[in-house]
N, C-alpha and C positions, 0 to 999 in steps of 0.2 A: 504494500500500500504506500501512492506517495504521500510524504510528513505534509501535515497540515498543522498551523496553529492558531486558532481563535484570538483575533484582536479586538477592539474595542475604539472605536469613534465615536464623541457627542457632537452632538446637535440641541443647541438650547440647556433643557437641563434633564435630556435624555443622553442615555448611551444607545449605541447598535453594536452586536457582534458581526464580525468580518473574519473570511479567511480569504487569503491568495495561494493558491495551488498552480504551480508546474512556473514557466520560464519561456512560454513560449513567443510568438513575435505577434500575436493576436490576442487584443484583451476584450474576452469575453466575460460577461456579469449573467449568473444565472437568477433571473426574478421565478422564485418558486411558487407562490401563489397562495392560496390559503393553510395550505401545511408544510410549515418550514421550520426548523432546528438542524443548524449546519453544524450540530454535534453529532447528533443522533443518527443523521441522512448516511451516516458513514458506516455504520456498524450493520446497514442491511447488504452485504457482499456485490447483490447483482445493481443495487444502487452504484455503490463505491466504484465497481469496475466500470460505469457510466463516469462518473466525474473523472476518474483517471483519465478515461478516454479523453475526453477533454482538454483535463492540464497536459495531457504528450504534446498539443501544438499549441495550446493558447498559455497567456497568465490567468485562470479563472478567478473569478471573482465571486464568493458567495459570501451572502447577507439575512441575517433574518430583518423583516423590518419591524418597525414598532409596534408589540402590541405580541408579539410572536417568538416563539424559540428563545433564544440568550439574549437576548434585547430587551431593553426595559420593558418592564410591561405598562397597562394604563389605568387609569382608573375603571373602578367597576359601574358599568352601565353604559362606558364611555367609548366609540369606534374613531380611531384617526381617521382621516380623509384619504382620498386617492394624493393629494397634495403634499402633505405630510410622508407620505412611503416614498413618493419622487423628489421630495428634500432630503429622506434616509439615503436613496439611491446616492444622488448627488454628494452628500458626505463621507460615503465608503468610496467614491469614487478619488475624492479629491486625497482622501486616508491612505487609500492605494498607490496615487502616484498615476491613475489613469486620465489621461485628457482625450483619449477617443476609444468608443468602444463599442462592440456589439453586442446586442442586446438578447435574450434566449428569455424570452415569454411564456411563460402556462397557466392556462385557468386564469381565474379571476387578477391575475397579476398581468394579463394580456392588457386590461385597463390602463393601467399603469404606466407597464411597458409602452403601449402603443402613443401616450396622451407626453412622452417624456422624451420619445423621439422625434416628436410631432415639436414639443415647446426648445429641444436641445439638437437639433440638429449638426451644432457646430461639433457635438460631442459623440455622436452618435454613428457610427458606419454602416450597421446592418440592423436587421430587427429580424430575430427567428420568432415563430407563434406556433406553440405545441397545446394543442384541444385549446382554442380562445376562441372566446366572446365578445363583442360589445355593448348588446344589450339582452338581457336575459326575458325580461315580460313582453309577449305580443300586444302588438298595436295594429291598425289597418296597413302599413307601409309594411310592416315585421308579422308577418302569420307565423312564422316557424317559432315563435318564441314562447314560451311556457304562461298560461293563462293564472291570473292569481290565484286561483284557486289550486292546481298543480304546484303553485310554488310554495304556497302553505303549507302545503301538504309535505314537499321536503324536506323546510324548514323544522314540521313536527317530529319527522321522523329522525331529522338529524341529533334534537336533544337529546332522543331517546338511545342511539347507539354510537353516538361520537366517541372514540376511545374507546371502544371495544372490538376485540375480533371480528367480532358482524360484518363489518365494513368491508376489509378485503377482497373475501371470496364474492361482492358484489360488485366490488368497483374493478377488481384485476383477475377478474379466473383463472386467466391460463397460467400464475404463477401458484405451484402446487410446493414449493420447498419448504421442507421443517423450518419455523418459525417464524415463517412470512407475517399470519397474522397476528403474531403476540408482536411482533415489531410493528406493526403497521399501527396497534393499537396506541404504541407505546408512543411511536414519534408524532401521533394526532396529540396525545395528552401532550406531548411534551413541545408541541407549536401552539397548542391554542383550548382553554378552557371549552366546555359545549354552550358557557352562556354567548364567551366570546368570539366562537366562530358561527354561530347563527347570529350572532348581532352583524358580523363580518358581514356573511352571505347575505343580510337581510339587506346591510347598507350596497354594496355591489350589483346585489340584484334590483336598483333601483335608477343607478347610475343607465345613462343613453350617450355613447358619443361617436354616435353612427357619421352626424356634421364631421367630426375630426378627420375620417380616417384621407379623406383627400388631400388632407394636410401633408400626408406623411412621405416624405420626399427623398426617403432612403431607400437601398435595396434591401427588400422584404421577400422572406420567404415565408410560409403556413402552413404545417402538415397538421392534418388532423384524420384520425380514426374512424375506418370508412364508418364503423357502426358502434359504436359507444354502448355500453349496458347503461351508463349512466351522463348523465351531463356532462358535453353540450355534444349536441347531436350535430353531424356534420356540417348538416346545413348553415350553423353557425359560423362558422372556418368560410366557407364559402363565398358567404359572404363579405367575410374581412376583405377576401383575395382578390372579390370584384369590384372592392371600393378603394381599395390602394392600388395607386399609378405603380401598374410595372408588377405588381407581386406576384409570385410564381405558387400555384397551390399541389402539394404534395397530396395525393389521399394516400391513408396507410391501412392494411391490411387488420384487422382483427378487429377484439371490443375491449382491450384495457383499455383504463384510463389512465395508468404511466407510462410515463416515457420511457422506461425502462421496463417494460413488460414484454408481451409480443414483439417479432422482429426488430427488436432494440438495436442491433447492429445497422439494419437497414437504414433507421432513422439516423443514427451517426453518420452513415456514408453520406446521407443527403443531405446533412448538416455540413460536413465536411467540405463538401463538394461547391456548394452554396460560396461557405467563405474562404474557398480556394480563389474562388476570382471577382469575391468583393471588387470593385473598384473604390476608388477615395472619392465623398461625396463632393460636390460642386461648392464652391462657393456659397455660404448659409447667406443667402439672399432675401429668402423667404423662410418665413417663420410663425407659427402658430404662437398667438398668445392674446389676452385679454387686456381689451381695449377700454381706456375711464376717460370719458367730459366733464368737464363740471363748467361753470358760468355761475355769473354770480346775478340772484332774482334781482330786478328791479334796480339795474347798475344805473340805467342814465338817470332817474331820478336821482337815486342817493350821488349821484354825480352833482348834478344841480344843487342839489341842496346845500351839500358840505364842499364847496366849491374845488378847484382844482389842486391848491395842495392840501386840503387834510386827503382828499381823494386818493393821491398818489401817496401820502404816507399811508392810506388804508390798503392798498393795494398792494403797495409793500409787504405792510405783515400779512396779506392774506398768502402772498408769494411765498414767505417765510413759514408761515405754518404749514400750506402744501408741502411745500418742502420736506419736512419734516414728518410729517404722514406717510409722504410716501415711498421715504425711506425704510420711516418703521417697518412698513410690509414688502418690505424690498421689492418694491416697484421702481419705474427710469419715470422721470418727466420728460418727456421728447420735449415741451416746450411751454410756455405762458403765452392764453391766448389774448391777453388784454383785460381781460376780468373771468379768467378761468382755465383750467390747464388740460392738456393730451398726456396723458399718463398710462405704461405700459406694465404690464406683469405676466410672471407665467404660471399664475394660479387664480383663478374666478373666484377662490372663496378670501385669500390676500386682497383682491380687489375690491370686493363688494364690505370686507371690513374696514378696507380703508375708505371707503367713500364715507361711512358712517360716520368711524371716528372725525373723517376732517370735517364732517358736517356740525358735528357735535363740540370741535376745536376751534372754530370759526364761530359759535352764537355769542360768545362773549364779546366779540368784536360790533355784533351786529350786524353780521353777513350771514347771511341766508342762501343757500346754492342750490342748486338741482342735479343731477350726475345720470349719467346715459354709461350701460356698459353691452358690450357683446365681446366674443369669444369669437376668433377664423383668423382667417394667414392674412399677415401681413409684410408689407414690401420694406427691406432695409436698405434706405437710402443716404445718401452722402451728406454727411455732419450731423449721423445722428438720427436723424430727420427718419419718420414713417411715411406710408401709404398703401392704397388698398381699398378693397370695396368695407372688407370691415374696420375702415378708421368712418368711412362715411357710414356705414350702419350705427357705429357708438354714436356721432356725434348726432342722428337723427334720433335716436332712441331720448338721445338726453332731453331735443327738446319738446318730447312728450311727455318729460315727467312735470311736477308742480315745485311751488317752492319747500325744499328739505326733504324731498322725495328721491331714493335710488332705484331707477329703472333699471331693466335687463331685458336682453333677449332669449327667447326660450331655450336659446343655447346654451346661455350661462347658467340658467335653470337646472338643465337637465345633468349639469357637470358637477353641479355641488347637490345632487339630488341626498336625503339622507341627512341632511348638514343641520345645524340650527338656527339657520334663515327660514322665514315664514313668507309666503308667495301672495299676492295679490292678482288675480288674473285682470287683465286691462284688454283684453281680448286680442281681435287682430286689428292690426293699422296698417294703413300703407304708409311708408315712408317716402316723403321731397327726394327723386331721383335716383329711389331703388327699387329695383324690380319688384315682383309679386307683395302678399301681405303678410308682417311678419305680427305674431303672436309675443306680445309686451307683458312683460308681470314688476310689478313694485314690489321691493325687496326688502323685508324687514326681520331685524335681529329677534328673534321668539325669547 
């Protein structure tokens, strides 16, 4: 077996465990999904001889994130975000010594994976997708997707046998070796409590970021299991494959659900094969991330009124307090629009707390703002400077909200779905010189 050793990166006043296995000239990061302990993963043989395979050409990267395996755990009741596991990511990366890598997705960590390659492209060279999702509950656009009632139904059944034998011979048949399922029990217990991997599933299973997947501007590959005993049915995979530019869709023979089950080998070689001739991505020119307006209600009055220099010393500190907001949520200011600012992030729930808080940092002052957000790719241009159809989406949204009001696009809705934000449906609108009608919700802290 090659030596591995568990290290340790914070983030805030979290830790994550990390290991880097093997030396090779490729750094790949395996996002494992909902059951993960990079102690444990080792001690099941036909696992181990999977990673090994790995570390012989790449430096592998494995990580539990928060909330899971050696990693800090979280409060009880509590589910990190999709957000939070892609700033875990990012910290084992930078702990690592990795500034470009490819990415090996499964399950519910496809989410993740998919939304981190999409916001990090500069960082990112490939993106593999083993059984992934992106959105689990049908809708009219999504028939293949599991009706609430179906998902209930899993979720009851999962409190009932998580960490037990049970599970195995339902999710992996064809592996029949002594101790398969006393291991399999062990390493569920040992990634994720049964409250807190049904709170997982429940939040995952709610998340839609079907809009993303055109963002994703890497080479992509997607193998997924012609026939699954258990979630997600191919049809899922499928469709990853035909909404990302270029990706190439693997189907694989059997009904595990590991990667390391049925023709396990096979799946290496076309792993292998995949990032035998990655190429190096283009120039990060374009880039998925969430877009913030803000304006300040009722500027040219308060203009008049307080004439032109208290005006510009009010505009000042409102300059300075943005400022200062939207760093806290490490957000960039692209710019000040005169009484209000273009502000970027690569997380929709960072963004929509900071529109709050500056809403809330600003009453003192006697500024009153409105803020417009959406989520989609936008265009990196020279000194900084953005554009895009989605910088013109934020800044129309914005001016449909009221005064101290945070709008959003259904986009940004459906990315923080799960969260502690409360929705306001505002129904659909058409927006000043965007196509078709887009569905507005107001955004409030529950």
């Amino acid at each position: 077996m090659i030596a591995h050793e568990t290290k340790y990166t914070r983030i805030g006043d979290s830790w994550i465990g990390y290991q880097v296995v093997g030396d090779g000239p490729i750094d790949l990061v395996y996002i494992t999904g909902l059951t993960s302990n990079i102690d444990t993963m080792w001690e099941l043989p036909r696992y181990a001889r999977m990673l090994e395979r790995m570390a012989s050409y790449s430096r592998l990267i494995l990580f539990d994130r928060r909330g899971s395996g050696v990693s800090d755990p979280i409060g009880l009741g509590d589910t990190p975000t999709w957000e939070h596991w892609a700033d875990d990511l990012r910290a084992v990366l930078d702990a690592a010594g990795s500034e470009r890598t490819a990415l090996l997705a499964q399950n519910d960590g496809t989410i993740w994976g998919i939304l981190f390659a999409a916001m990090h492209r500069d960082r990112t060279t490939a993106l593999i997708i083993w059984n992934g999702w992106v959105r689990a509950l049908a809708d009219e656009q999504y028939p293949m997707g599991d009706s609430a009632e179906v998902n209930d139904a899993i979720l009851s059944a999962m409190t009932q046998i998580w960490g037990t034998p049970a599970v195995a011979p339902i999710a992996d048949s064809s592996i029949a070796e002594d101790g398969f399922a006393a291991w399999a029990a062990k390493h569920m217990r040992s990634s994720l409590t049964p409250g807190a991997a049904v709170r997982t599933m429940r939040y995952t299973g709610q998340i839609d970021i079907r809009e993303i997947l055109p963002s994703v501007q890497v080479p992509t590959l997607v193998l997924h299991r012609r026939a699954p005993r258990v979630n997600p049915p191919i049809a899922w995979g499928r469709y990853i494959a035909d909404q990302i530019p270029g990706a190439h869709f693997v189907e694989v023979p059997g009904e595990d659900f590991s990667m390391y089950g049925e023709g396990h080998d096979a799946i290496q070689d076309e792993i292998e094969a995949f990032l035998g001739v990655v190429r190096p991505a283009a120039d990060a020119e374009r880039v998925l991330a969430t877009v913030l307006f803000t304006d300040v209600v009722g500027s040219t009055e308060r203009a008049v009124a307080l004439g032109d220099r208290r005006w510009k010393e009010l505009l000042a500190e409102h300059d300075r307090i943005a400022g200062e907001q939207v760093a806290r949520f490490r957000g960039r200011i692209v710019k000040m629009t005169g009484d209000g600012i273009l502000a970027t992030f690569d997380g929709p729930g960072r963004a929509i707390r900071c529109a709050h808080e500056l809403g809330r940092a600003l009453e003192p002052e006697g500024i009153s703002i409105r803020t417009g957000l959406h989520t989609g790719e936008i265009e990196l241009r020279e000194e900084g400077d953005v554009g895009g159809i989605a910088v013109h989406i934020a800044a129309r949204v914005m001016h449909e909200a009221g005064a101290g009001e945070v709008v959003c696009s259904r986009t940004v809705k459906d990315l923080v779905a799960g969260s502690e934000f409360a929705f306001e449906d505002r129904g659909l609108c058409t927006l000043k010189g965007v196509p078709d009608e887009w569905q507005l919700y107001a955004v409030r802290q529950a």
